[in-house]
Steps between C-alpha positions, in 0.01 A plus 500: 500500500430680852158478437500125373665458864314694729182303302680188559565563876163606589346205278759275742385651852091491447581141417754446796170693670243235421698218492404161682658474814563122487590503927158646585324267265649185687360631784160510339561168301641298859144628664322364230273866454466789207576824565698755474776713680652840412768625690649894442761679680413879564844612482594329192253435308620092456152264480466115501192391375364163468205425266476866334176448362341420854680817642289684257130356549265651747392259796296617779640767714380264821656621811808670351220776474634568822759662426337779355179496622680555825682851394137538342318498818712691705534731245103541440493513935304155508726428755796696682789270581639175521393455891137629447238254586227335286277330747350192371102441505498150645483306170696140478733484231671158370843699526523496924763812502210702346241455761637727773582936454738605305721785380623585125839367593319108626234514253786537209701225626228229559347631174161585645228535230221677742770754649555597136145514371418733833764733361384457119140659592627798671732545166256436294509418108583826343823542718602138410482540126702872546774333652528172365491672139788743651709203601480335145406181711307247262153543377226537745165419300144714569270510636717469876395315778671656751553168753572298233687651224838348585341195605278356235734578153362895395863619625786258281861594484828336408779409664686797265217754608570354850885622510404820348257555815806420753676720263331793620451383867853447537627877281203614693367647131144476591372842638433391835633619863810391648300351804299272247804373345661458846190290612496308236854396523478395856221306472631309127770425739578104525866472577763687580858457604841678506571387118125538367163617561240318318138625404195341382157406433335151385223467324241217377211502254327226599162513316737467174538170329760414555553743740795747535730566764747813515784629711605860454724714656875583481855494722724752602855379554781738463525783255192288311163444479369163319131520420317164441138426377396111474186297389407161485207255412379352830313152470375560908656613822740327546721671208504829686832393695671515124438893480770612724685144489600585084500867551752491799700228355570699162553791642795283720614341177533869337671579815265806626461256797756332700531120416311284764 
């Protein structure tokens, strides 16, 4: 009979687990998008997950690369802190924030693709596949271009493989230097204030069809940390704003953020 319990409790919490979170799926449902959302508390263990099966297919990595590709280059000494400039050649982008210098810590929050490719070629392939096999994150497909992995579908992860990245970052698991991790966190930085501090990156795969958006990152508040990994089909543009808009506003309705 213990052993039909214990079975019967275990059975119980991989289903509480997985379970739909109906809240978070009205979020999705009132925007009118697929996607999906997983939520996990670092101290606990406790998950909300909406759409399971999403959670666990591979989407481009996009620019939520970043977030490792940034302890990868200062690791590898591409570049050697968050205040370090990358001067840029000259060359018009559509994105106006990207046509000016810039340093790791600008270039990761206005997402700039040439910053990151200048860093990619003094990594260089054969570091990229060491570490991104190392991290567990996705599947990154050979042969590598090394500008364009993360860009053009060869590097696909999930929003699951996507919390087990921030994971890492935040138990600081990966075998990287303090100073990486500390430059990382300042610069993932998007929020803070005297009941939370909130880190993150966006992402968007725009040469997919449809495309796919993401917002990663996770919250400290308290005693707790809430990790959070979200994607979403994108029909142009002008669904970005509903990356952080259902992210932020389920992580307020699972109260990991203060009520607006």
């Amino acid at each position: 009979m213990p052993v039909l319990l214990l079975s019967l409790l275990l059975l119980a919490a991989s289903g509480f687990a997985h379970a739909e979170d109906g809240a978070i799926a009205r979020l999705f449902e009132r925007a009118g998008v697929e996607g999906t959302l997983v939520i996990e508390s670092v101290a606990t263990g406790q998950r909300f997950v909406h759409n399971d099966e999403r959670a666990g297919t591979a989407f481009p990595a996009a620019s939520t690369f970043k977030v490792l590709n940034t302890l990868i280059a200062l690791e590898e000494g591409a570049i050697a802190g968050a205040d370090e400039i990358i001067p840029w050649d000259g060359t018009r982008y559509e994105i106006e924030d990207w046509n000016r210098d810039q340093t790791l810590k600008s270039a990761f929050r206005v997402s700039c693709v040439w910053c990151y490719q200048r860093l990619a070629r003094r990594v260089g392939a054969a570091a990229y596949l060491r570490h991104i096999r190392h991290a567990h994150y996705g599947q990154l497909h050979e042969p590598v271009n090394v500008t364009e992995f993360w860009l053009d579908g060869s590097l696909r992860v999930s929003a699951e493989q996507q919390v087990g990245l921030l994971r890492q970052v935040v138990a600081r698991s990966l075998p990287y230097r303090a100073n990486s991790y500390d430059i990382l966190r300042t610069i993932m930085r998007v929020d803070s204030t005297p009941a939370y501090s909130l880190y993150a990156k966006t992402g968007w795969a725009a040469r997919d069809n449809p495309g796919i958006g993401w917002y990663i990152g996770y919250v400290e508040a308290g005693a707790d940390t809430s990790l959070f990994a979200l994607n979403l089909d994108t029909r142009d543009a002008t669904d970005l704003p509903l990356r952080q808009r259902i992210a932020l506003d389920a992580l307020r309705a699972k109260g990991i953020l203060p009520a607006q």
